[in-house]
TORNUZA-492476 format. One record per residue (C-alpha): chain; residue in one letter; x negated, y negated, z; residue number from 1. Coordinates in pm, whole numbers, plus 50000, padded with zeros to 5 digits. Each point is the difference from the previous one (the first is absolute). Layout:
! residues N
+--------+---------+-------+-------+-------+-----+
: cadena : residuo :    c1 :    c2 :    c3 : num :
+--------+---------+-------+-------+-------+-----+
:      A :       A :     X :     Y :     Z : NUM :
...
+--------+---------+-------+-------+-------+-----+
***
This chain:
! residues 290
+--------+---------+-------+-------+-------+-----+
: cadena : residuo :    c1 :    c2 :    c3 : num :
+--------+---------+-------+-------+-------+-----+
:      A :       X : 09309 : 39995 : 73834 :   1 :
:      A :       X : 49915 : 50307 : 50182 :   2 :
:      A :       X : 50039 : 50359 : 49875 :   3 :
:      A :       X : 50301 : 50143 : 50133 :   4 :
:      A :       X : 49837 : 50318 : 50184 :   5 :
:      A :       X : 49721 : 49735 : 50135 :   6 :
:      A :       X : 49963 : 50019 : 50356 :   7 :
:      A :       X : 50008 : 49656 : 50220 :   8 :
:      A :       X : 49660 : 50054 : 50091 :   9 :
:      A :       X : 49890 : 50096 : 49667 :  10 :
:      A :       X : 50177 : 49677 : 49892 :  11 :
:      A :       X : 49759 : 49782 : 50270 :  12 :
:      A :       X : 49725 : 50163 : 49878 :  13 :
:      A :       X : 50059 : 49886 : 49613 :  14 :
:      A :       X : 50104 : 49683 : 50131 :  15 :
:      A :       X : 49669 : 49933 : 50194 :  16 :
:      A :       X : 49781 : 50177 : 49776 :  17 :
:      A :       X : 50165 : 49760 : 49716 :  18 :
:      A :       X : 49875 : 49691 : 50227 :  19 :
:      A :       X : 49647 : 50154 : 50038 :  20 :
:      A :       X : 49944 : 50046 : 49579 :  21 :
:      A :       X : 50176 : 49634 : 49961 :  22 :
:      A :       X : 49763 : 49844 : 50304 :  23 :
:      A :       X : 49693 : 50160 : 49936 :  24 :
:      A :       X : 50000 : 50219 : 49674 :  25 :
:      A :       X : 49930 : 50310 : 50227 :  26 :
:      A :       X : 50186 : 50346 : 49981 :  27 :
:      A :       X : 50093 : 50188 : 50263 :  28 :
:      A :       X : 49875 : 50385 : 49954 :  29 :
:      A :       X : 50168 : 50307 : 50120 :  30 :
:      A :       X : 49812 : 49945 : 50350 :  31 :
:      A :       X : 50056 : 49651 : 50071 :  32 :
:      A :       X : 50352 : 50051 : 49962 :  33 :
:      A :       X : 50052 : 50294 : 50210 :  34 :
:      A :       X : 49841 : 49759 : 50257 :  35 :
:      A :       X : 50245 : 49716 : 49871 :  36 :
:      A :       X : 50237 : 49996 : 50361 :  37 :
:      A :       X : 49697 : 50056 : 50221 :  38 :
:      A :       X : 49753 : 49670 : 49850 :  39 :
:      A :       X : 50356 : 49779 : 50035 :  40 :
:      A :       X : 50087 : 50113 : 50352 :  41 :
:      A :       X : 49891 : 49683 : 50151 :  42 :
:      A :       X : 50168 : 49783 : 49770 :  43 :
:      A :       X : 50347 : 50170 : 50036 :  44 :
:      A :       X : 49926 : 49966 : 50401 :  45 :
:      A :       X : 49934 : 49603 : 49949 :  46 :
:      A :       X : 50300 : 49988 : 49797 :  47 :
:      A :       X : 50224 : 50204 : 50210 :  48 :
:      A :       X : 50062 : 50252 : 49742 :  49 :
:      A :       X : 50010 : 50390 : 50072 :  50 :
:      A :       X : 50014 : 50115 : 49643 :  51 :
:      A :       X : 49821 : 50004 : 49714 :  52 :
:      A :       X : 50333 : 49905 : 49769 :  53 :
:      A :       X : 50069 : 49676 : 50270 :  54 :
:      A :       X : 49650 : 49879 : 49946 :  55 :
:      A :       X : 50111 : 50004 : 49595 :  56 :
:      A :       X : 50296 : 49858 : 50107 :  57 :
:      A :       X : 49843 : 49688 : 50180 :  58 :
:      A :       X : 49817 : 50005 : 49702 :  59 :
:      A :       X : 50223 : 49900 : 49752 :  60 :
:      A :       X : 50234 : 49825 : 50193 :  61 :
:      A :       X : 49770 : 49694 : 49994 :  62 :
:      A :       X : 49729 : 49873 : 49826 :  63 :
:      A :       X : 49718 : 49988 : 50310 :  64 :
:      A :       X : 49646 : 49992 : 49899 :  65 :
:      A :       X : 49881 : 50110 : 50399 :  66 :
:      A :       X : 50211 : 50331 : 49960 :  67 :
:      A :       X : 49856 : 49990 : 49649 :  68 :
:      A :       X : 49633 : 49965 : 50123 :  69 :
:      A :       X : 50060 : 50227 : 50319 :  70 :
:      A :       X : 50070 : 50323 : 49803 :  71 :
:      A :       X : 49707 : 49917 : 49711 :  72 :
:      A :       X : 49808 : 49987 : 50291 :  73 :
:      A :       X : 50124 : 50300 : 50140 :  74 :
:      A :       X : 49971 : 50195 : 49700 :  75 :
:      A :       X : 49651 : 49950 : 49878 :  76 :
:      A :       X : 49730 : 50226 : 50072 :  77 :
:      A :       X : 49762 : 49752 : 50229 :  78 :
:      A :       X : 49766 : 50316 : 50001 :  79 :
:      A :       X : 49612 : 49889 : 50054 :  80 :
:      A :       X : 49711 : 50034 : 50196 :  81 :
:      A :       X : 49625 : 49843 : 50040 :  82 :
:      A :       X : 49761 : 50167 : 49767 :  83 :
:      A :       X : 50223 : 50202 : 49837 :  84 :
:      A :       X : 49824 : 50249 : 49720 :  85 :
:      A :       X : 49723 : 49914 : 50206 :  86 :
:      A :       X : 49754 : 50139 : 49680 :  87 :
:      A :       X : 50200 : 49682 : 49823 :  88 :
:      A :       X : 49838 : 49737 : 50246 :  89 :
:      A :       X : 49686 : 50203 : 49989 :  90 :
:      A :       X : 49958 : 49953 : 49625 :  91 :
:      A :       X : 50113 : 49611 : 50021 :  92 :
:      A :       X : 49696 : 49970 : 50273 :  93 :
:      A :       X : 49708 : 50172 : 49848 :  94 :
:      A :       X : 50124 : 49949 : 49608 :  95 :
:      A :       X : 50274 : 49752 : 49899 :  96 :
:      A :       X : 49944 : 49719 : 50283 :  97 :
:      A :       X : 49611 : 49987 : 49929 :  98 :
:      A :       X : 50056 : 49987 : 49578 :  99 :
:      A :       X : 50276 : 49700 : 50086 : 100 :
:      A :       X : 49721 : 49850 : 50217 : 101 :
:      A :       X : 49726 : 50043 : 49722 : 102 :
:      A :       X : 50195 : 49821 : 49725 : 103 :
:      A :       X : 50205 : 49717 : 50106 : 104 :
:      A :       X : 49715 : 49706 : 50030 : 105 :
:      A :       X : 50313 : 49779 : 50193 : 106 :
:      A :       X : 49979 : 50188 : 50305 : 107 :
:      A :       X : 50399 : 49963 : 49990 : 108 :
:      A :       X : 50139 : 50384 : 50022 : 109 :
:      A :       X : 50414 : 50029 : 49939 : 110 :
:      A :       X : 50176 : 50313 : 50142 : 111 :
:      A :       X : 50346 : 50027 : 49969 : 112 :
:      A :       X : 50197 : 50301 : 50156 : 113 :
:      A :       X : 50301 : 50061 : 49872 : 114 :
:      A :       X : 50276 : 50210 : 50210 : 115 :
:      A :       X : 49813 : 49918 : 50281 : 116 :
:      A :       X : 50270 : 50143 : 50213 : 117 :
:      A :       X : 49971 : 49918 : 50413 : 118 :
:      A :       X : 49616 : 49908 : 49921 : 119 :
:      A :       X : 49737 : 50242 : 50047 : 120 :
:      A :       X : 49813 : 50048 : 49711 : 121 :
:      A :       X : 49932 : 49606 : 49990 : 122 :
:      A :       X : 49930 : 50024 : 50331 : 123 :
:      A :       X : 49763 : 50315 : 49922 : 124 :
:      A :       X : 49829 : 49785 : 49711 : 125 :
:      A :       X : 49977 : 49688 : 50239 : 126 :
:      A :       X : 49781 : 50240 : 50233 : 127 :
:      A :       X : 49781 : 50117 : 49735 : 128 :
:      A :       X : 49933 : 49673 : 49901 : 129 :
:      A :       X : 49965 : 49880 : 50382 : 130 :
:      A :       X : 49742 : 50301 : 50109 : 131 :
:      A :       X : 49803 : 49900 : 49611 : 132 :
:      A :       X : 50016 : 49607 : 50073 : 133 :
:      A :       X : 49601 : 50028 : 49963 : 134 :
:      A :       X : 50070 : 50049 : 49602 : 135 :
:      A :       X : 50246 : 49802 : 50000 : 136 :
:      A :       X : 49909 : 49674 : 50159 : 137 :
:      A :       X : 50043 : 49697 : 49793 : 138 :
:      A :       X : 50254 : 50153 : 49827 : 139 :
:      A :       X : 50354 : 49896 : 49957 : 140 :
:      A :       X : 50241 : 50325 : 50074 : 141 :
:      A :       X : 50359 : 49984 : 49902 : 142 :
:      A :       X : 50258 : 50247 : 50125 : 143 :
:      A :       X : 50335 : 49970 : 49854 : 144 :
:      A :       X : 50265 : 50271 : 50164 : 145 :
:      A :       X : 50374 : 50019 : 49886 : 146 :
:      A :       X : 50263 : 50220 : 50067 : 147 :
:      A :       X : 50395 : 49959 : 49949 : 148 :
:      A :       X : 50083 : 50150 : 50335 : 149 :
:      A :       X : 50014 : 49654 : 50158 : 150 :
:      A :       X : 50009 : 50244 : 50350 : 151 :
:      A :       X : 49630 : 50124 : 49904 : 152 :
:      A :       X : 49880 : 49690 : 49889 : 153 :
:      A :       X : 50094 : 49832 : 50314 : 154 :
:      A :       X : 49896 : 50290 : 50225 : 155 :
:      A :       X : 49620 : 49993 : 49774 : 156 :
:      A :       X : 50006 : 49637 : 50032 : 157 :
:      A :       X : 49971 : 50039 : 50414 : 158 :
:      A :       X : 49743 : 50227 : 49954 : 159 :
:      A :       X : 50151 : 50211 : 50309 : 160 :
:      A :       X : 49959 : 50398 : 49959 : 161 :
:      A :       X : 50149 : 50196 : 50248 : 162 :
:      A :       X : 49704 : 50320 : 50170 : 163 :
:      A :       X : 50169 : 50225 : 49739 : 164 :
:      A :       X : 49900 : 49803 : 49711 : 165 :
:      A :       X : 49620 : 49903 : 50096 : 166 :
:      A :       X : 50038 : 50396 : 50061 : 167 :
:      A :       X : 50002 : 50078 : 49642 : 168 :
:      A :       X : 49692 : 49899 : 49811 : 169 :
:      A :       X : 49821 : 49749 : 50187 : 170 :
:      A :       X : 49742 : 50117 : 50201 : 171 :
:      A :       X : 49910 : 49924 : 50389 : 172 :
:      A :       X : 49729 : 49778 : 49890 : 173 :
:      A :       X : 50212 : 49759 : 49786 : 174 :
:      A :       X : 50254 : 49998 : 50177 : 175 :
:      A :       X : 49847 : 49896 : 50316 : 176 :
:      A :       X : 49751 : 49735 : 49762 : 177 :
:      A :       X : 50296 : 49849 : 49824 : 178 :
:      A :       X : 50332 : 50050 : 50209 : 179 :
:      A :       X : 50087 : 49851 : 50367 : 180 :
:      A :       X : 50229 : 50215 : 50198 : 181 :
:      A :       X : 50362 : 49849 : 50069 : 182 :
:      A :       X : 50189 : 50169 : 50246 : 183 :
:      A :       X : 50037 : 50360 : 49816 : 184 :
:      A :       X : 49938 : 49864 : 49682 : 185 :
:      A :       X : 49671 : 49847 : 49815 : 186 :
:      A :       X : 49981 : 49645 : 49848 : 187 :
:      A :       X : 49754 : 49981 : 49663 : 188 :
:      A :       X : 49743 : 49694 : 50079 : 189 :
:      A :       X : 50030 : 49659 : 49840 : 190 :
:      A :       X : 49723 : 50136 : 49806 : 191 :
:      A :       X : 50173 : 50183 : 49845 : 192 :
:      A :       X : 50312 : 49879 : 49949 : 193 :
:      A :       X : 49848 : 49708 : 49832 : 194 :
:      A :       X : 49876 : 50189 : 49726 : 195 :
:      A :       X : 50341 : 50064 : 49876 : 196 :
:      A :       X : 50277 : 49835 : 49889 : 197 :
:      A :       X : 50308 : 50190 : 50025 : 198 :
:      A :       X : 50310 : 49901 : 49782 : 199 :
:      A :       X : 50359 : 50213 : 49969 : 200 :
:      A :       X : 50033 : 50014 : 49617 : 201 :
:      A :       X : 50155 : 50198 : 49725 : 202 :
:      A :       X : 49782 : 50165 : 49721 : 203 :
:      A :       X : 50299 : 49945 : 49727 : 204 :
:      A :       X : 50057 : 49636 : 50104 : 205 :
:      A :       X : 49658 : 49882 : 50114 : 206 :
:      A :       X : 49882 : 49677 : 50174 : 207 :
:      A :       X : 49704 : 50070 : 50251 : 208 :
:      A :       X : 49731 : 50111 : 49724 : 209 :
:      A :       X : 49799 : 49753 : 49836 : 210 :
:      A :       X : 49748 : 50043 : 49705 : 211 :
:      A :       X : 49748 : 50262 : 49945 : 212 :
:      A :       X : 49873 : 50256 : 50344 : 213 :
:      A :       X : 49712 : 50210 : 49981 : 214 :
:      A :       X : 50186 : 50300 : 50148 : 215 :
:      A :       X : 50330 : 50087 : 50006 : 216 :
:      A :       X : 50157 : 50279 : 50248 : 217 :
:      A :       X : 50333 : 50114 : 49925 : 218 :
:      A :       X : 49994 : 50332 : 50139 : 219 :
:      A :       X : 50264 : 50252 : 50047 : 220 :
:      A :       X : 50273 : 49781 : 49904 : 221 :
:      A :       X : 50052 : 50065 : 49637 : 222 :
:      A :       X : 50154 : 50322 : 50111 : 223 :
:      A :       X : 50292 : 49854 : 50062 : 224 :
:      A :       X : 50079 : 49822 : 49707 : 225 :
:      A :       X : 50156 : 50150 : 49649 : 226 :
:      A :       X : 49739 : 49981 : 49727 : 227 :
:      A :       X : 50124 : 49699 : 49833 : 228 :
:      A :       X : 49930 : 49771 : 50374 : 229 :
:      A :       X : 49629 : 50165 : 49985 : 230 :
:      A :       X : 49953 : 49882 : 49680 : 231 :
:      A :       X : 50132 : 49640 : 50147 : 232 :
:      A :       X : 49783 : 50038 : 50270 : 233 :
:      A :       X : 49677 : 50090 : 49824 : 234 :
:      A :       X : 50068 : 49685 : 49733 : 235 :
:      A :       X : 50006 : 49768 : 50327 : 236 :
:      A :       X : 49702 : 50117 : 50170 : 237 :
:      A :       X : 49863 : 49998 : 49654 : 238 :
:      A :       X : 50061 : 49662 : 49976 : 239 :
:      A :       X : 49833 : 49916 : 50339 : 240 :
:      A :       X : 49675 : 50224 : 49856 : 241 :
:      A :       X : 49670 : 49889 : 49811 : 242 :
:      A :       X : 49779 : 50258 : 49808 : 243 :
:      A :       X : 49788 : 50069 : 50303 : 244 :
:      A :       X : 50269 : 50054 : 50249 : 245 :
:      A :       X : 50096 : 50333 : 50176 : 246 :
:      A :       X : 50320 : 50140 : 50075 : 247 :
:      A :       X : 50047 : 50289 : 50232 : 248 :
:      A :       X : 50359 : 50193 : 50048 : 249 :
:      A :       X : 50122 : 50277 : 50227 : 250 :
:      A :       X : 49883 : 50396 : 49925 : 251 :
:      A :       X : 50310 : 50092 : 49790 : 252 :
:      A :       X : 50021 : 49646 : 49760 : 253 :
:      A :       X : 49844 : 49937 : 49663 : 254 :
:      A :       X : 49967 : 49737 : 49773 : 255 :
:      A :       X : 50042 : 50286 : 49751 : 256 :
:      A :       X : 50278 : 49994 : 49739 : 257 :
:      A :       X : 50159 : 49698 : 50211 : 258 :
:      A :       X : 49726 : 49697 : 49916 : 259 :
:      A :       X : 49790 : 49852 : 49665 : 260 :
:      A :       X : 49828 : 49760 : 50224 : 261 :
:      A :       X : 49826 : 50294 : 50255 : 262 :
:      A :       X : 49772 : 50282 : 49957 : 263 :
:      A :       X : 49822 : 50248 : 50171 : 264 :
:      A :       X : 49704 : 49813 : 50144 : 265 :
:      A :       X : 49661 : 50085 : 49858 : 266 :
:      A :       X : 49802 : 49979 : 50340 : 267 :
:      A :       X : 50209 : 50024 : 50295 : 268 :
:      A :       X : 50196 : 50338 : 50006 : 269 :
:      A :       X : 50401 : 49971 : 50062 : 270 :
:      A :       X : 49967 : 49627 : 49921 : 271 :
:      A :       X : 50143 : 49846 : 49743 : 272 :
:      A :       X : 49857 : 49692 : 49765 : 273 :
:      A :       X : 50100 : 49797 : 49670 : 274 :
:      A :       X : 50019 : 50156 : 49698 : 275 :
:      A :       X : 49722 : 49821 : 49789 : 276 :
:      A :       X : 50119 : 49761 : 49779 : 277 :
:      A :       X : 49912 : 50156 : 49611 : 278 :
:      A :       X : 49981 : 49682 : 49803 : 279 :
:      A :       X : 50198 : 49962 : 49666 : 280 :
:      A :       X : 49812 : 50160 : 49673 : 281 :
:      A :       X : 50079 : 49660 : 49842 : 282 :
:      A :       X : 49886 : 49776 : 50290 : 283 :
:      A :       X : 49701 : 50221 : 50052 : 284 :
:      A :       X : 49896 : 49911 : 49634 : 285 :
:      A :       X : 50060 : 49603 : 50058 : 286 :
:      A :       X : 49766 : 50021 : 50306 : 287 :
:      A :       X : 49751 : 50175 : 49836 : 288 :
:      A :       X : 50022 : 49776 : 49730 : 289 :
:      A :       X : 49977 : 49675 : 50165 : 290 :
+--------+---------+-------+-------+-------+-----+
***
């Protein structure tokens, strides 16, 4: 039940932002929710709707999973571009990518990027990887991408960008190398999109990931979520981790006071590794022992 001196606006925007932290396990800050009416514009045109409270309405008048998935959709933040934190992807190609390629003797590297969003940083990886493939030949190069916006997921899956995305981060050279022009917009080469698997997923109720990856990128989207759903989040992509692997998140996250499986890594700054196993006093003594 509503408070009594609540708005019907203010009553939509509880209402969706209730959906949102049920859907996804994101919360909707101060900023995101002034910009509530504007990000669900196009659903209340497809729906015939002029209102904010009408949208609600529709809402809860019947139980439809499209509206449902229209205003998730609508209301997450889809924000990405190619290379972004460019000093990020400059540190995974002259430190972290050549100490994965030193150590694993399978030639089988496992990337997984998590909140992958409409698809550039996979994309970005999938480049680095493409304009490397001297280092890497032979090697078997995994690129797992997931995202709960089904929207971005489908939109990364295409691999179409329109001229202001290619704009922002991806320089002349690349683009022209790995993208064909398509009327105004640019279309990523097979190349490419080969490299990656894309899959619409949900971090609290996951299917796509499977065993251990050598890096994990979950960047900039633990913001969102209340400290207990980063410490959910930092188990699971624990649980996808080995002692060697890397994770990487945005400029404002930490591992710090919200995971025992992470630490500060000791050779890549900003990155993030497993905490070292100590062994037991007890077992210690049996090993020793035998």
């Amino acid at each position: 039940m509503k408070p009594s001196n609540e708005s019907p606006q203010q009553g939509g925007a509880r209402i969706f932002s209730a959906l949102l932290a049920s859907r996804t396990g994101q919360i909707l800050s101060e900023s995101r929710a002034w910009r509530m009416e504007t990000a669900l514009k196009p659903v209340m045109r497809a729906h015939g709707v002029s209102e904010i409270d009408e949208l609600a309405a529709k809402l809860l008048a019947r139980r439809d999973s499209g509206l449902e998935d229209a205003i998730i959709n609508a209301l997450l933040n889809n924000e990405s571009s190619f290379f972004r934190d460019l000093q990020i992807f400059d540190m995974l190609s002259r430190q972290i990518l050549p100490s994965i390629h030193m150590k694993r003797k399978d030639r089988v590297l496992r990337i997984w990027s998590a909140g992958c969003s409409t698809g550039q940083e996979a994309y970005s990886l999938a480049i680095q990887f493409q304009n490397d493939m001297a280092r890497w030949r032979g090697w078997r190069i995994e690129i797992l991408a997931t995202d709960i916006s089904t929207a971005a997921v489908d939109q990364a899956r295409s691999g179409i960008f329109t001229q202001m995305d290619v704009q922002r981060g991806l320089s002349v050279g690349d683009l022209i190398k790995w993208f064909e022009p398509v009327g105004d917009d640019w279309h990523a080469s097979p190349e490419l999109r080969r490299m990656i698997e894309f899959r619409t997923d949900n971090l609290f109720e996951p299917r796509a990931p499977s065993g251990e990856y050598d890096l994990l990128l979950c960047r900039n989207v633990l913001l969102y979520f209340t400290p207990e759903r980063r410490q959910d989040v930092l188990r699971l992509l624990a649980r996808h981790s080995h002692p060697q692997s890397v994770l990487l998140l945005g400029a404002g996250e930490t591992v710090i006071g919200h995971s025992e499986d992470f630490t500060p890594h000791p050779e890549f700054r900003g990155s993030y590794g497993r905490k070292p196993v100590i062994p037991d006093a007890a077992d210690e003594s049996v090993r020793r022992a035998g």
